[in-house]
N, C-alpha and C positions, 0 to 999 in steps of 0.2 A: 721670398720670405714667407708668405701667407701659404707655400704649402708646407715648407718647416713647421711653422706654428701649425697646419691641421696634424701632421706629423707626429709631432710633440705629444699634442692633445689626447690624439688614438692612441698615441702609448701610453699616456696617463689613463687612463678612460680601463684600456686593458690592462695595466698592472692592480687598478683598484678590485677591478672584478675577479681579478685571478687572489688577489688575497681578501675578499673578501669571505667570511664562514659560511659553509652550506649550513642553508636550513637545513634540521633535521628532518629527517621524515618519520613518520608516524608507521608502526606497524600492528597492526589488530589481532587477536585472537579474541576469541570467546572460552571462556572458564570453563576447564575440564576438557579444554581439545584442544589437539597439534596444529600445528601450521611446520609449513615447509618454508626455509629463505635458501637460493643459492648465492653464493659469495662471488665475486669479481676476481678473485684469487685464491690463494692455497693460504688457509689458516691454519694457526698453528696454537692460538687459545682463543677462547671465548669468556667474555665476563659479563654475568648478568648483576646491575645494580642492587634488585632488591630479588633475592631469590624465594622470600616468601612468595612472589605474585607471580613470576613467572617462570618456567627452568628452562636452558638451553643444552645440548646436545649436540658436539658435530658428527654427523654420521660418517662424511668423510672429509679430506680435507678444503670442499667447495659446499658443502649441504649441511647445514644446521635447522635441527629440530626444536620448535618452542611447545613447550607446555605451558598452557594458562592453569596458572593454578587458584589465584583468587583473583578479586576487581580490585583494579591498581592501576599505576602507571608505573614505570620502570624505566632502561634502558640495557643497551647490548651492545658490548664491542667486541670487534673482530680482529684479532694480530695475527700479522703474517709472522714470520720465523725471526725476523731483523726487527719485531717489535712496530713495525710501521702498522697504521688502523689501514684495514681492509674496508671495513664496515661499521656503521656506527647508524643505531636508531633507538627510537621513543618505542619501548613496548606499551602498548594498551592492552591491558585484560579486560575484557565485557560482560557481560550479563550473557547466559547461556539460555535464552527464551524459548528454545525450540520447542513446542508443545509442553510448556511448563504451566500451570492455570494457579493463579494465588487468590487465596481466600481472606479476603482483610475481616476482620471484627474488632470494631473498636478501634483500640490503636497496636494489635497483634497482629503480624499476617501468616499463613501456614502456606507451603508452598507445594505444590504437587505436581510429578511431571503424566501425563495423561500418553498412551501411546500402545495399544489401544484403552487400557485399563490402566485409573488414576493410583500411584501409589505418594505417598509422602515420600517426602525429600529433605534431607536438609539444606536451605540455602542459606547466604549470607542475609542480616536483616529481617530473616523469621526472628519472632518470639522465640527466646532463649527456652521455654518450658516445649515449647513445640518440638523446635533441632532435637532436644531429650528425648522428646517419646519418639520421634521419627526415626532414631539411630542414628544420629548426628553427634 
């Protein structure tokens, strides 16, 4: 009887874990650049939540391209042909720092990306008079 019940148990124990929901998982880009995802199958759509912050791309039917395009969070799904999810995650768009240098005054900041020579930029959370003169 006591291995019925361990029996039992291990099936309970594995059906909770097999229905329970995967965390999602978190995928990064930083604003203004690609990333690469391959898929675990053949897609057949892609839907990005909020297509302000980020865009997607399948290039073929296992490789989708993300563009960050502002800081956000978002998400992405992946359908195979019979509508089942292939893929499913949290987009993060990021801050694009890479040799970027911000000038605060006050309570303005102007932002510049330096590489080898400073030019203005427009980013998000510059002073709205600034993003103007910088061509933003």
């Amino acid at each position: 009887m006591r291995l019925c019940a361990r029996i039992a148990a291990l099936a309970l124990a594995l059906t909770l874990v097999a229905g329970a929901p995967a965390m999602a998982q978190v995928f990064r880009v930083p604003a203004d650049h690609a990333a690469l995802i391959r898929l675990p199958g053949e897609a057949a759509a892609i839907v990005v939540g909020n297509p302000a912050i980020a865009d997607a791309n399948l290039y073929d039917a296992r490789t989708i391209f993300i563009t960050g395009k502002q800081f956000g969070r978002t998400n992405l799904i992946a359908l195979d042909a019979n509508g089942r999810v292939l893929y499913t995650a949290d987009l993060s768009v990021t801050g694009n720092d890479r040799g970027v240098v911000q000038v605060f005054r006050n309570n303005t900041r102007a932002s510049y990306v330096c590489a080898p020579d400073c030019q203005a930029i427009p980013t998000l959370a510059n002073d709205d008079a600034w993003n103007t003169l910088s061509g933003g």
